[in-house]
N, C-alpha and C positions, 0 to 999 in steps of 0.2 A: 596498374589497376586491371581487374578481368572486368570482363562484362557480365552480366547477369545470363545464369544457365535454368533459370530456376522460371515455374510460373505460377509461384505459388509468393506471400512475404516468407521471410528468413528472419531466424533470430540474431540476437544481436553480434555472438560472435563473429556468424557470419559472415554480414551485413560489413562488421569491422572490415574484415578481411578481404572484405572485394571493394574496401575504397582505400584502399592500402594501410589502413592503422597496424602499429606495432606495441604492445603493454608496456606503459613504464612498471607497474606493479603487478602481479600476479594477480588476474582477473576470473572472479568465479561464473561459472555460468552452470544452466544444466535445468532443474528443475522448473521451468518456469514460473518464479519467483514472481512475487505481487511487482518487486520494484530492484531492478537490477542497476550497476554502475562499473563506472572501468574510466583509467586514465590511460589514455594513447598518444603517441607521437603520430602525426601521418608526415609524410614528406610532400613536396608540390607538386602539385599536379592542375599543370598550366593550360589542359585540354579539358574540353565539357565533355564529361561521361558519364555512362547508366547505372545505377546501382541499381539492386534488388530491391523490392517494396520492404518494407522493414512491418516484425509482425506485431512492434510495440510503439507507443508515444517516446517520442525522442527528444530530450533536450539535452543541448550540447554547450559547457559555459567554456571561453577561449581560456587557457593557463598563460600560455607560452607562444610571444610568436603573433605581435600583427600582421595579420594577414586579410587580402581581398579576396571574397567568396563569388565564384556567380553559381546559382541556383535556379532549377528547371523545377518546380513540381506540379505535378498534375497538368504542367501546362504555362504555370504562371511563372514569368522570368524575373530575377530579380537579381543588382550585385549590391555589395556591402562590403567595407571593411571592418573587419571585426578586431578588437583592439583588447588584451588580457582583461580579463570579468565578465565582458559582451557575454550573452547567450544568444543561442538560436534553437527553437521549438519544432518540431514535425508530428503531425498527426501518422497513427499508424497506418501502416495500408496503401499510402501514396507514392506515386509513381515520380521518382528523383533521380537526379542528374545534377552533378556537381563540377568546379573546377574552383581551385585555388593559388595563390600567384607564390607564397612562399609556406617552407613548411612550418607546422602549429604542433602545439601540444592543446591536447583538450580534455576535461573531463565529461563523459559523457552518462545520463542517466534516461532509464528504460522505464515505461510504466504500462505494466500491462491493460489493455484498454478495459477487459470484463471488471479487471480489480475497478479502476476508477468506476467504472459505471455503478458498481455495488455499493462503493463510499458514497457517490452522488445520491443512492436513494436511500 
């Protein structure tokens, strides 16, 4: 895993990239898209570390691969075992910190937060 070089959020490629994900499928990125997605592998990573704030709404559903999560965000600690279908949601913007016991497959989807506010009104 790197650590966060940035002080600003990161899109989601990014984001992937510095909590160690790898594509199982060829994942588009680029335009800032209302609503972006990608399937990764990550492998384990059995230490709490920082990621970059992320500059979209994150929801992550398990594929492959029960695994035990602990999460830092904003502050508020939390572990879980996540188990293939489980999801886990993140607001954009927040400050996270992750560790997980074995490796997962996940697919992950991006929502940019201006799009949702738009649909909301």
């Amino acid at each position: 895993m790197i650590q966060p070089a940035t002080t600003g959020p990161v899109g989601p490629e990014t984001w992937v990239r510095a909590i160690g994900g790898r594509p199982v499928v060829a994942t588009l990125y680029g335009q800032r898209r209302p609503l972006e997605f990608g399937h990764f592998r990550f492998p384990g990573a059995p230490e709490l570390f920082a990621a970059p704030a992320l500059d979209r709404h994150y929801i992550s559903m398990t594929f492959e691969g029960a695994t035990g999560v602990e999460r830092n965000l904003d502050g508020e600690h939390a572990f879980a075992e996540f188990a293939p279908g489980q999801c886990l949601i993140m607001a954009a913007g927040r400050d996270n910190r992750w560790s997980w016991n074995r490796p997962t497959e996940e697919i992950h989807f991006y929502l940019c937060p201006d799009y949702l506010e738009a649909m909301a009104a």
